[in-house]
Biopython code that builds the backbone (N, CA, C, O; Angstrom):
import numpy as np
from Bio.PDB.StructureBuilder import StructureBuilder

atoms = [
    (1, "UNK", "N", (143.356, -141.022, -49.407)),
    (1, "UNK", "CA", (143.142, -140.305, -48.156)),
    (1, "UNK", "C", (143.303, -138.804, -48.411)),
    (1, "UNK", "O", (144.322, -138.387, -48.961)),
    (2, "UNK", "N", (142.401, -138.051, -48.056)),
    (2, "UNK", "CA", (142.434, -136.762, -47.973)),
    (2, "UNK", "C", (143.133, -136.365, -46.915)),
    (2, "UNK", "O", (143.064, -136.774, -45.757)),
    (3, "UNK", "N", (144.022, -135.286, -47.524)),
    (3, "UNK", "CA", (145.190, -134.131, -46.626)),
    (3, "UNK", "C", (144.914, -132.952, -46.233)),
    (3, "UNK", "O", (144.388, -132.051, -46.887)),
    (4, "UNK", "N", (145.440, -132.941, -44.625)),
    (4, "UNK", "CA", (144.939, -131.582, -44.412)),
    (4, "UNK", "C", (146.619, -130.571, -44.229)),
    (4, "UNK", "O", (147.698, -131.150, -44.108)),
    (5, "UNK", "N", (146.529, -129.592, -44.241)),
    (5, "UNK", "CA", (147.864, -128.738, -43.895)),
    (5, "UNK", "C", (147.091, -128.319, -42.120)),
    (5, "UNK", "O", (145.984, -128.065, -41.646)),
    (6, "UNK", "N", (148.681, -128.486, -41.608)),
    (6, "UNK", "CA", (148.701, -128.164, -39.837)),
    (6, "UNK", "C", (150.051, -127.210, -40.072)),
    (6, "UNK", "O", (151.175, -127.490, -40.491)),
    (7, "UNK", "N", (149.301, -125.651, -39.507)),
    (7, "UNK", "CA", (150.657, -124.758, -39.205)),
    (7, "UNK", "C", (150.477, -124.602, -38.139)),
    (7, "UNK", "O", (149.437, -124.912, -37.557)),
    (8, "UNK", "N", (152.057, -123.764, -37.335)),
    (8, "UNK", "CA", (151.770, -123.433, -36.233)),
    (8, "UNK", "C", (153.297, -122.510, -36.258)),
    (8, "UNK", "O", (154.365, -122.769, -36.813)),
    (9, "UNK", "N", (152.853, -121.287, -35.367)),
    (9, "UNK", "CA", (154.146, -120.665, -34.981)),
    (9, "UNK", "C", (155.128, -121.076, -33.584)),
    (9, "UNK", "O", (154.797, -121.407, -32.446)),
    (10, "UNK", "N", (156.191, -120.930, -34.092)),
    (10, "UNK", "CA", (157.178, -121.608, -32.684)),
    (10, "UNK", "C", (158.255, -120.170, -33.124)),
    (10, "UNK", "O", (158.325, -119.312, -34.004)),
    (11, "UNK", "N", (158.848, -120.509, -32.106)),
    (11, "UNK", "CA", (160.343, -119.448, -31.752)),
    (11, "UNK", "C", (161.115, -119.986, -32.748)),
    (11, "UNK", "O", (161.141, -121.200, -32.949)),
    (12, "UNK", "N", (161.928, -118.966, -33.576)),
    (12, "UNK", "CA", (162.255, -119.439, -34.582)),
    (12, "UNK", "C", (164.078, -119.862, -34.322)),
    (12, "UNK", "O", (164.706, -120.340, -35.266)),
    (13, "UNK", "N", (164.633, -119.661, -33.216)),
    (13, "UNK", "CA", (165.258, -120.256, -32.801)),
    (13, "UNK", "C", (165.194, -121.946, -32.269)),
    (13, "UNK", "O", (166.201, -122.606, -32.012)),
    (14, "UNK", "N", (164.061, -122.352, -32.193)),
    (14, "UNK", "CA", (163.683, -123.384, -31.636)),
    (14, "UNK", "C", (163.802, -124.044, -32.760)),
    (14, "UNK", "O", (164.581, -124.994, -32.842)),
    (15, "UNK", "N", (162.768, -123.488, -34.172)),
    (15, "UNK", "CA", (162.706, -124.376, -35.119)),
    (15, "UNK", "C", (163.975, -124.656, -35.955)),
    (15, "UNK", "O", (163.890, -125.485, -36.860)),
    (16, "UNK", "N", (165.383, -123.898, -35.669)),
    (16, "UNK", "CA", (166.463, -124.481, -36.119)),
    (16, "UNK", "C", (167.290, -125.255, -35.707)),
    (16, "UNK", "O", (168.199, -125.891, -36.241)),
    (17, "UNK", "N", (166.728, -125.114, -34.217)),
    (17, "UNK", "CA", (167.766, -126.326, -33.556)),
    (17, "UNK", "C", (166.767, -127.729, -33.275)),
    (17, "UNK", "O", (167.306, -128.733, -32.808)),
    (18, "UNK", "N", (165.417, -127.733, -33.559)),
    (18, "UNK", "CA", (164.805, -129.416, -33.881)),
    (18, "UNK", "C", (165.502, -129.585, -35.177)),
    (18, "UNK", "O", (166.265, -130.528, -35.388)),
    (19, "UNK", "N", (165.149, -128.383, -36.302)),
    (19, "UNK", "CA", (165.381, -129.350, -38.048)),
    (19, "UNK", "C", (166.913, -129.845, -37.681)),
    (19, "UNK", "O", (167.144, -130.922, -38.231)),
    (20, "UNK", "N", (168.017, -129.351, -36.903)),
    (20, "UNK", "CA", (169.116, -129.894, -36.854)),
    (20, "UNK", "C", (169.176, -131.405, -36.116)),
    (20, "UNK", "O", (169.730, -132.330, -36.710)),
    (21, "UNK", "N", (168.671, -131.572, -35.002)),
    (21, "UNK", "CA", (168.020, -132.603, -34.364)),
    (21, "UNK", "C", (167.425, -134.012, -35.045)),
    (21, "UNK", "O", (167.803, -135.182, -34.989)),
    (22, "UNK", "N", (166.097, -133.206, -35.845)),
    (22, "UNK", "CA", (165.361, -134.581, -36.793)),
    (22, "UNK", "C", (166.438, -134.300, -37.895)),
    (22, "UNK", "O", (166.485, -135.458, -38.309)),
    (23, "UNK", "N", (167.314, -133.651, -38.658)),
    (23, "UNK", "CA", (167.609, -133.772, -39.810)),
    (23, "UNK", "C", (169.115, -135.176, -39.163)),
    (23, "UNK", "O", (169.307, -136.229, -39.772)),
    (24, "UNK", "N", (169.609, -134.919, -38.382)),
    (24, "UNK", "CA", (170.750, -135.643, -37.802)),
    (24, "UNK", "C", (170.045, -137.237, -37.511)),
    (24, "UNK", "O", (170.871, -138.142, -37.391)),
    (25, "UNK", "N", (168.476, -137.642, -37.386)),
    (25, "UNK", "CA", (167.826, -138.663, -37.724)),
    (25, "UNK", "C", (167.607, -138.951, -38.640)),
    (25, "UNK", "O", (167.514, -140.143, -38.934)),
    (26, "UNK", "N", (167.407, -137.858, -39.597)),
    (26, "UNK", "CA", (167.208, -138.639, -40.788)),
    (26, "UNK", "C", (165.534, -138.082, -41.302)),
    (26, "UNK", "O", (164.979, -138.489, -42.323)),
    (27, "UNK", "N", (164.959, -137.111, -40.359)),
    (27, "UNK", "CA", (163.790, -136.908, -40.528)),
    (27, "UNK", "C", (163.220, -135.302, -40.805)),
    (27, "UNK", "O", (163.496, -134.453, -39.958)),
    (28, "UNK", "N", (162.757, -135.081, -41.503)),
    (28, "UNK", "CA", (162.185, -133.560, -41.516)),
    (28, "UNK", "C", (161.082, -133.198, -40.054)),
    (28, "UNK", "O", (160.693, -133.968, -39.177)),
    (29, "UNK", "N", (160.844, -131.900, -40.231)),
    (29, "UNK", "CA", (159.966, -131.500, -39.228)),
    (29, "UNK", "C", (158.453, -132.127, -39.405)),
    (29, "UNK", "O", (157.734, -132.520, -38.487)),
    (30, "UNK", "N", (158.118, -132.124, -40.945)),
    (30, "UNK", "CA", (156.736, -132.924, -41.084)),
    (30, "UNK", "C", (156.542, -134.007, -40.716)),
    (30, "UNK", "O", (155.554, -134.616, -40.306)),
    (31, "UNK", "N", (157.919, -134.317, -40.941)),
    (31, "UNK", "CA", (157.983, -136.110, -40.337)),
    (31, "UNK", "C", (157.689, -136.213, -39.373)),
    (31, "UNK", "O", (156.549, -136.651, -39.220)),
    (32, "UNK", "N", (158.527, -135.875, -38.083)),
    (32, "UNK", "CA", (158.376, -136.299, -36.897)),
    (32, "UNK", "C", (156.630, -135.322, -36.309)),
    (32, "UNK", "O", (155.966, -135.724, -35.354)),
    (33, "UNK", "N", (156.341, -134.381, -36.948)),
    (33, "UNK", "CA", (154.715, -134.081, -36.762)),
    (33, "UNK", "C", (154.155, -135.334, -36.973)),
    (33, "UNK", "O", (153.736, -136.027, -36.047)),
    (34, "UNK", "N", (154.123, -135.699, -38.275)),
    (34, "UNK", "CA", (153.532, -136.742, -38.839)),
    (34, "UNK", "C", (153.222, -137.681, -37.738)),
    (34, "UNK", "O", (152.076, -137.902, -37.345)),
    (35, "UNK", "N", (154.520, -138.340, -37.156)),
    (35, "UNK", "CA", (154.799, -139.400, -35.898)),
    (35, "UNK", "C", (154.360, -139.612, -35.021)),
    (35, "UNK", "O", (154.159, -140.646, -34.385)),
    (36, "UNK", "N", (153.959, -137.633, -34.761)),
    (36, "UNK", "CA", (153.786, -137.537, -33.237)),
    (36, "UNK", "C", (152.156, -137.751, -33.394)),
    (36, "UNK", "O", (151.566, -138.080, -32.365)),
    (37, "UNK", "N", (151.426, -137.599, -34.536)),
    (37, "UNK", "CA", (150.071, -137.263, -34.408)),
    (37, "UNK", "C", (149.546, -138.800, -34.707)),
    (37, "UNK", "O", (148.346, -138.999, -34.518)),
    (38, "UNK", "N", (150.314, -139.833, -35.133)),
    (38, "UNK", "CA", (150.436, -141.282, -34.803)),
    (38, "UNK", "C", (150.609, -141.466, -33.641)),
    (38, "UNK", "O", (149.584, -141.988, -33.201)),
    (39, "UNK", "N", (151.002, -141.394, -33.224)),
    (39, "UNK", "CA", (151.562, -141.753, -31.496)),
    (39, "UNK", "C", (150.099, -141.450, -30.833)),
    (39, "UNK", "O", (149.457, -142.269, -30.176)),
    (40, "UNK", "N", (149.681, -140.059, -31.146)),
    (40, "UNK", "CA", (148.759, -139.537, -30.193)),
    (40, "UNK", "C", (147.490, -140.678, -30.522)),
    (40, "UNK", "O", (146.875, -141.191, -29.587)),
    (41, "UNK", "N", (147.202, -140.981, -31.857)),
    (41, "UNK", "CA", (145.868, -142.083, -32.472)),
    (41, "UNK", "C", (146.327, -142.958, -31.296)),
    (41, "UNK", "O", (145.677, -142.926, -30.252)),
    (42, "UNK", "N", (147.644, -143.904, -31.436)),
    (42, "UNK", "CA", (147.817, -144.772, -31.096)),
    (42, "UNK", "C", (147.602, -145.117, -29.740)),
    (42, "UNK", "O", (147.030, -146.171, -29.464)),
    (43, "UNK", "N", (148.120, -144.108, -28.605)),
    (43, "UNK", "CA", (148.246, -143.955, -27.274)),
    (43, "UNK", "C", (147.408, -143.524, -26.417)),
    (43, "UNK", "O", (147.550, -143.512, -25.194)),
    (44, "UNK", "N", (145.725, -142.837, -27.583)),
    (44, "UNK", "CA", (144.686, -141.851, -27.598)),
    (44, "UNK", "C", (145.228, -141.013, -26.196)),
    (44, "UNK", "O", (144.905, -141.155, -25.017)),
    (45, "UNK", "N", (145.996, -140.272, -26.720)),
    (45, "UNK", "CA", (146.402, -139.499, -25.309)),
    (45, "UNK", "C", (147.848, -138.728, -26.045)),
    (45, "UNK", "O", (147.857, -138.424, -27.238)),
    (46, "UNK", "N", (148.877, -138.514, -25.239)),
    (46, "UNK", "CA", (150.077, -137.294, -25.627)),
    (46, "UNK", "C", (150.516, -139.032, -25.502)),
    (46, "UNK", "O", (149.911, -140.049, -25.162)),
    (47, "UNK", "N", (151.744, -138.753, -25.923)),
    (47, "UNK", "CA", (152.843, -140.184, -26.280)),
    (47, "UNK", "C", (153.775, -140.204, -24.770)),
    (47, "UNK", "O", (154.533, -141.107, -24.415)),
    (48, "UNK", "N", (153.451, -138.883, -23.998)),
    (48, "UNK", "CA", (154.978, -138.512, -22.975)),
    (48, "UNK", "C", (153.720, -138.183, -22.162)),
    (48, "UNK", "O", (152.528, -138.067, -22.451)),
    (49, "UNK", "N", (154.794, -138.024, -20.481)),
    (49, "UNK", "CA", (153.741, -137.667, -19.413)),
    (49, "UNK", "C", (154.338, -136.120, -19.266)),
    (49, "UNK", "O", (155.484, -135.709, -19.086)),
    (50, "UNK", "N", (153.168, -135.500, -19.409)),
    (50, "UNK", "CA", (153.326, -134.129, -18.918)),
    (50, "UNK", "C", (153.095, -133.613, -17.883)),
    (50, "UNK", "O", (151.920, -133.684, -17.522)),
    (51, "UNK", "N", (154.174, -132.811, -16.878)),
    (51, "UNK", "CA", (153.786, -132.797, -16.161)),
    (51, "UNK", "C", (154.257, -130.843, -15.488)),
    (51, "UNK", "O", (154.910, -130.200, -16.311)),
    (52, "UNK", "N", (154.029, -130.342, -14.583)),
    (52, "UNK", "CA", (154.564, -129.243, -14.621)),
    (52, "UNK", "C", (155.982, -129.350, -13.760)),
    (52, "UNK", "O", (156.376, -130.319, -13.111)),
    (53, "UNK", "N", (156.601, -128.120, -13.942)),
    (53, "UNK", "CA", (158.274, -128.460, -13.444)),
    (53, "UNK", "C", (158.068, -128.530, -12.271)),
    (53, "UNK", "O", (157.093, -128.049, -11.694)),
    (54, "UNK", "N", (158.737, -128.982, -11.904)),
    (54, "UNK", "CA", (159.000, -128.892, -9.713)),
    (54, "UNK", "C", (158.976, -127.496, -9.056)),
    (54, "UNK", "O", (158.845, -127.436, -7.833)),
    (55, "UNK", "N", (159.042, -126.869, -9.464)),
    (55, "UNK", "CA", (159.199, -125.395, -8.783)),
    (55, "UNK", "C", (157.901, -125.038, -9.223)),
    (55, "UNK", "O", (157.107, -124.825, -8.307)),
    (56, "UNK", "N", (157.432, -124.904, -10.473)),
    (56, "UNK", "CA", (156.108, -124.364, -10.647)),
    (56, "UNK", "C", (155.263, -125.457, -9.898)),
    (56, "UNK", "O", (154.092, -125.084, -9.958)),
    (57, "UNK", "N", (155.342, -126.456, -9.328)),
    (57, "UNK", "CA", (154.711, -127.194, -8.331)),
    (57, "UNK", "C", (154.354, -127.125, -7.202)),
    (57, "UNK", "O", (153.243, -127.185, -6.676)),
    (58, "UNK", "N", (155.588, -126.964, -6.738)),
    (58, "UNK", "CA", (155.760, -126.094, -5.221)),
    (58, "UNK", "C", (154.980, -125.075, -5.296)),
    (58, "UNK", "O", (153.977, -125.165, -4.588)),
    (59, "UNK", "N", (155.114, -123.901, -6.058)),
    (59, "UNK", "CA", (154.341, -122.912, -6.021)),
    (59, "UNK", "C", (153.449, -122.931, -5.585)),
    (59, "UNK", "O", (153.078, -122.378, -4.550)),
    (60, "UNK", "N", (152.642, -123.896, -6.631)),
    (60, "UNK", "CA", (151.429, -124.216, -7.021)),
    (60, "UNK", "C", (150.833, -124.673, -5.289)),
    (60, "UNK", "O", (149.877, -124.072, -4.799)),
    (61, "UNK", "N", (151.509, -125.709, -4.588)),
    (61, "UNK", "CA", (151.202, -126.202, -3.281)),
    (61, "UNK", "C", (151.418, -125.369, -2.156)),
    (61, "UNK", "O", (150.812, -125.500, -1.093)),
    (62, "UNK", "N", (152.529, -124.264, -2.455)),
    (62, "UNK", "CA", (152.622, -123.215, -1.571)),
    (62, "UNK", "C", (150.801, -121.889, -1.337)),
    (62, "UNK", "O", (150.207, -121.494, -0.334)),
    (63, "UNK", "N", (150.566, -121.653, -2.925)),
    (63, "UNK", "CA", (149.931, -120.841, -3.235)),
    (63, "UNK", "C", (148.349, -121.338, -2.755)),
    (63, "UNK", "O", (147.403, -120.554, -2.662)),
    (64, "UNK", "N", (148.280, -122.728, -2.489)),
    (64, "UNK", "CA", (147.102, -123.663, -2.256)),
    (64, "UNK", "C", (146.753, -123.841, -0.544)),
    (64, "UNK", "O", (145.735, -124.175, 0.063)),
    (65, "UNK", "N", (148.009, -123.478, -0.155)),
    (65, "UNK", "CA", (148.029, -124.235, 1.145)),
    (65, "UNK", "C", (147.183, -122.959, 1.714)),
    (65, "UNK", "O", (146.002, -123.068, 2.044)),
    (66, "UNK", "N", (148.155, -121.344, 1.818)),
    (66, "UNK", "CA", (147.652, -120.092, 1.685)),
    (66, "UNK", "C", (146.275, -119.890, 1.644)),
    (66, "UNK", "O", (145.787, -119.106, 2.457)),
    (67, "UNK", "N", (145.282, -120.688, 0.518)),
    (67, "UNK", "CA", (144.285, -119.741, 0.411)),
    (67, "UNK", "C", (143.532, -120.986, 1.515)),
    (67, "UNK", "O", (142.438, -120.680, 1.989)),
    (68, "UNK", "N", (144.106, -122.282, 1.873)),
    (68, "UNK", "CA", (142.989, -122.879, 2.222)),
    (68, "UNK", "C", (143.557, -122.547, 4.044)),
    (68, "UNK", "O", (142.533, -122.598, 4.726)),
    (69, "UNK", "N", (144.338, -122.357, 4.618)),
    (69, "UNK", "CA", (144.857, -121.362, 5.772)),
    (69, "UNK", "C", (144.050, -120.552, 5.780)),
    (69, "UNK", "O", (143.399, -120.536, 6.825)),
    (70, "UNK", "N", (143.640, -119.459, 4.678)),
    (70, "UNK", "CA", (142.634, -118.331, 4.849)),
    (70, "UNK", "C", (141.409, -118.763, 4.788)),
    (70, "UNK", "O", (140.591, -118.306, 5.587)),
    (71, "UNK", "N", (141.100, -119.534, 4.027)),
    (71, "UNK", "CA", (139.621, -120.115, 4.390)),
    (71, "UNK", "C", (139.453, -120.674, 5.472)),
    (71, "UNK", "O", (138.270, -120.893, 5.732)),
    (72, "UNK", "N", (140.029, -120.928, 6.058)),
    (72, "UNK", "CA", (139.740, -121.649, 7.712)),
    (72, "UNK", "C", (139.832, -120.629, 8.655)),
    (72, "UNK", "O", (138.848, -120.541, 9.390)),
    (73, "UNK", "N", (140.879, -119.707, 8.876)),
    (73, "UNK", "CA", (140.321, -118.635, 9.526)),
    (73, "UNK", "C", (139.984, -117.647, 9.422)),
    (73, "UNK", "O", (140.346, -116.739, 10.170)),
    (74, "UNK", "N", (139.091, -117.495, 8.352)),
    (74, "UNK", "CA", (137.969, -117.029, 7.850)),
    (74, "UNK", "C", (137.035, -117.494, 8.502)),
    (74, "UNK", "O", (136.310, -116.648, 9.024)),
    (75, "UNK", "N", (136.687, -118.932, 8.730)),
    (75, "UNK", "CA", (135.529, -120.117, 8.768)),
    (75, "UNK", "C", (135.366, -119.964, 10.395)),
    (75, "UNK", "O", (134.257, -119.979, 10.928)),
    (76, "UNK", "N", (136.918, -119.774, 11.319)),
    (76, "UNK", "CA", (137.003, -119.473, 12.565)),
    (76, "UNK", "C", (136.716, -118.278, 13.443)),
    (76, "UNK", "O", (136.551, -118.268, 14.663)),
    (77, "UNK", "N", (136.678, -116.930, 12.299)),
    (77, "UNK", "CA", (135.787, -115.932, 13.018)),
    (77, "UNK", "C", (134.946, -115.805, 13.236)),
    (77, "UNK", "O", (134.103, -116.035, 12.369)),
    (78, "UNK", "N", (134.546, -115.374, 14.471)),
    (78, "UNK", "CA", (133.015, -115.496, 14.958)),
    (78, "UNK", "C", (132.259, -114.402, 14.257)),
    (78, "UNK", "O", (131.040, -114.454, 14.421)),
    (79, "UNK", "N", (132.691, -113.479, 13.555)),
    (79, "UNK", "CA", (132.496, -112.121, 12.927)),
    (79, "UNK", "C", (132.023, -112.905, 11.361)),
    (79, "UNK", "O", (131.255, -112.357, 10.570)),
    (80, "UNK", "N", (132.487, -113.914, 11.189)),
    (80, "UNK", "CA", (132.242, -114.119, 9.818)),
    (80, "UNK", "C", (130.406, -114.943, 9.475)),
    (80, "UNK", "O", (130.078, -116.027, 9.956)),
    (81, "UNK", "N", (129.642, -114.222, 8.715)),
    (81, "UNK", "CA", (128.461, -114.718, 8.242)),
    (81, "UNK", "C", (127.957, -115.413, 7.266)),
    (81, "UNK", "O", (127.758, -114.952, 6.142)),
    (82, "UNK", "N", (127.670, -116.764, 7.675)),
    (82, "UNK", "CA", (127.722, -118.038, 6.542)),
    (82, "UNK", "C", (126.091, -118.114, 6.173)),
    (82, "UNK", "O", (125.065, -117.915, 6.824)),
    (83, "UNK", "N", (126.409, -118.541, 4.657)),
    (83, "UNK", "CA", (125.054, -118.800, 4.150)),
    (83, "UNK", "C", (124.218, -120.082, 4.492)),
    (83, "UNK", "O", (124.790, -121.122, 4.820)),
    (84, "UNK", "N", (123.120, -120.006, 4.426)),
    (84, "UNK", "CA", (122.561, -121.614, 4.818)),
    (84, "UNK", "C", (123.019, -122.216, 3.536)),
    (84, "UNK", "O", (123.426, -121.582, 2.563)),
    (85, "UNK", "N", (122.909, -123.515, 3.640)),
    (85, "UNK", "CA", (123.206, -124.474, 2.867)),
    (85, "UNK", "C", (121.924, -124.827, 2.039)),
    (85, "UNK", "O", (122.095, -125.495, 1.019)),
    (86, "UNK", "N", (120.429, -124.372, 2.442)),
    (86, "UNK", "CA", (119.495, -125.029, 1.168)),
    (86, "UNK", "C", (119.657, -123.238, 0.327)),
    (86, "UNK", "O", (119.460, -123.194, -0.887)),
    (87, "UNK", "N", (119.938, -122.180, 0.929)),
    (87, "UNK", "CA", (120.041, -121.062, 0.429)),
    (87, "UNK", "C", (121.193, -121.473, -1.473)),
    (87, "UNK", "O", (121.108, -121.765, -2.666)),
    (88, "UNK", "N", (121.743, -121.284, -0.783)),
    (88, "UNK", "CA", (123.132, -122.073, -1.744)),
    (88, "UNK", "C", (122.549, -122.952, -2.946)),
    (88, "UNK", "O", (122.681, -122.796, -4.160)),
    (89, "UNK", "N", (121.800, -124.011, -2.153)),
    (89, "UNK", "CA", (121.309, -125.363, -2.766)),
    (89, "UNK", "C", (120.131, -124.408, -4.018)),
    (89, "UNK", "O", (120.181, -124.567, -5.237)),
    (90, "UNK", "N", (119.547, -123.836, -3.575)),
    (90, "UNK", "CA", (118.323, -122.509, -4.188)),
    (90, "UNK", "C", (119.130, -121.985, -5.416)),
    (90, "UNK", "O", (118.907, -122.288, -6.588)),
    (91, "UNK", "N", (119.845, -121.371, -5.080)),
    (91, "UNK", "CA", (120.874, -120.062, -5.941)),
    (91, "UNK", "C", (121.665, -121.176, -6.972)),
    (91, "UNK", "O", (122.176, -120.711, -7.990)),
    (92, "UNK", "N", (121.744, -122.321, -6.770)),
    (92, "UNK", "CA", (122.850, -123.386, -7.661)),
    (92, "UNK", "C", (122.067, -123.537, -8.508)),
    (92, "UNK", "O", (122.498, -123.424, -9.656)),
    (93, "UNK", "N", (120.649, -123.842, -8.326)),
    (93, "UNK", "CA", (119.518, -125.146, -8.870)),
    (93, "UNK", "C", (119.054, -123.773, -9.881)),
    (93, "UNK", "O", (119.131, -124.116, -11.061)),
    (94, "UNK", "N", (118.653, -122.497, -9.746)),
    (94, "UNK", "CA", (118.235, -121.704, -10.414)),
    (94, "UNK", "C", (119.086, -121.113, -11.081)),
    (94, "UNK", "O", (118.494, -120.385, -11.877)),
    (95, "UNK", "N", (120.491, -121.006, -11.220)),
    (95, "UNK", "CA", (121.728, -120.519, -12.286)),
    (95, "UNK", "C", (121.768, -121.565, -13.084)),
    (95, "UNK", "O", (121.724, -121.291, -14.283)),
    (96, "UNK", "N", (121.853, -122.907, -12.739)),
    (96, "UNK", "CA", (121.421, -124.073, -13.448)),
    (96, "UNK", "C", (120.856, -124.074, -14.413)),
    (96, "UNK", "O", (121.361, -124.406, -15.485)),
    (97, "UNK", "N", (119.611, -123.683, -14.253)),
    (97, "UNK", "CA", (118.082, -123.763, -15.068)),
    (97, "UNK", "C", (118.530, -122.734, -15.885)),
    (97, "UNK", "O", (118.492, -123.100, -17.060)),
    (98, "UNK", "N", (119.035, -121.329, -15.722)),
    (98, "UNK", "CA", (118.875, -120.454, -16.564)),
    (98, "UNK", "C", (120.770, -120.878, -17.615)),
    (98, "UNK", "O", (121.101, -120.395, -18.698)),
    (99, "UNK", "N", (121.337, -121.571, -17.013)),
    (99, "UNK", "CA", (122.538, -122.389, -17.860)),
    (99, "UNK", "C", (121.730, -123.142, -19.005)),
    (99, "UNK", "O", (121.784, -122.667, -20.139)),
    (100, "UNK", "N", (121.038, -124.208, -18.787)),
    (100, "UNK", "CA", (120.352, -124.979, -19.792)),
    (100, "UNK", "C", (119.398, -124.334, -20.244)),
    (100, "UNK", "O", (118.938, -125.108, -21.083)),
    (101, "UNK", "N", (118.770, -123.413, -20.257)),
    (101, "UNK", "CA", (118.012, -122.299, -20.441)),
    (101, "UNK", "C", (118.499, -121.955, -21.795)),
    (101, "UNK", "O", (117.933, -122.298, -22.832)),
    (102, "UNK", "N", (119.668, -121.201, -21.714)),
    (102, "UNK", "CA", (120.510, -120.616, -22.636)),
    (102, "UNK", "C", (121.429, -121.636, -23.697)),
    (102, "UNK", "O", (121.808, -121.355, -24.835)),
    (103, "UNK", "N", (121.574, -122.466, -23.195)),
    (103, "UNK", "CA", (122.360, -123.728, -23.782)),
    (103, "UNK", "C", (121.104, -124.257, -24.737)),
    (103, "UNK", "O", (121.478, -125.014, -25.632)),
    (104, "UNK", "N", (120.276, -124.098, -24.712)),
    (104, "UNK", "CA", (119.109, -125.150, -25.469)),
    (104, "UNK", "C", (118.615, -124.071, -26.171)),
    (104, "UNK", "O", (117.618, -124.401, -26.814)),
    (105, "UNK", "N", (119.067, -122.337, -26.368)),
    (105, "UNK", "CA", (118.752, -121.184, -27.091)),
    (105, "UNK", "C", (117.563, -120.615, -26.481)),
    (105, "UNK", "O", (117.140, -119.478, -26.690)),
    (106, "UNK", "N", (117.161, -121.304, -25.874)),
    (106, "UNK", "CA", (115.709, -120.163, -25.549)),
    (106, "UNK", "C", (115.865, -119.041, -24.301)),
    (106, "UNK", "O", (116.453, -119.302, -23.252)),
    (107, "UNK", "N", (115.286, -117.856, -24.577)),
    (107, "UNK", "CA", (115.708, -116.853, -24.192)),
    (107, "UNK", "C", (114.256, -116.519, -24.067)),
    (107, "UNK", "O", (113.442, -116.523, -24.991)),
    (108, "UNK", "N", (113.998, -116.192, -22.652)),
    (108, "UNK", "CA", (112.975, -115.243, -21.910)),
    (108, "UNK", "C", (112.688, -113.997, -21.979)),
    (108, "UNK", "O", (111.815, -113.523, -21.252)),
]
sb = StructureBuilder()
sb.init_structure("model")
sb.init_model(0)
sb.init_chain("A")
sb.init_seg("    ")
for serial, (resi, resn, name, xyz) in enumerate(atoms, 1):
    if name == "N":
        sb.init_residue(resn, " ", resi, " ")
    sb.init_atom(name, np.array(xyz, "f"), 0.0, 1.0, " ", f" {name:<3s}", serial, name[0])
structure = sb.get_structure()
């Protein structure tokens, strides 16, 4: 089997308190890389659920609620001027074309 080398930079405080961690297992840092990139074949996915912390959550639902509050009364001023919907449908279908346009290399 052919080998590849995987680097990566971490806080180098960090990386002395895992080697203390895996070394107290019994394992080097390659090792438990090694493990984890098994796990990932195995699980085709991360081995753990990731998820974001609770507070950056909230945020996240605070910061959401906000813009969709402003989009509604936005949507409720009579001052406010909405596009037609085949207008839209027009402007999508032709950014489209010039997306696969460019994606397939040809240039006008």
């Amino acid at each position: 089997m052919k080998e590849a080398i995987v680097r990566s930079r971490i806080d180098a405080a960090k990386k002395v308190e895992v080697e203390a961690i895996l070394g107290a297992l019994g394992l080097s840092t390659s090792d438990a890389i090694r493990l984890f990139i098994n796990q990932v074949i195995l699980e085709k996915g991360l081995p753990f659920k990731v998820k974001l912390p609770e507070e950056a959550s909230e945020a996240h639902d605070a910061w959401f609620r906000r813009q969709v509050e402003s989009a509604v009364a936005k949507a409720d001023d009579p001052e406010t001027v909405f596009t037609p919907h085949g207008d839209v449908m027009k402007r999508f279908n032709s950014e489209q074309g010039d997306r696969r346009t460019k994606k397939k290399g040809i240039v006008s």
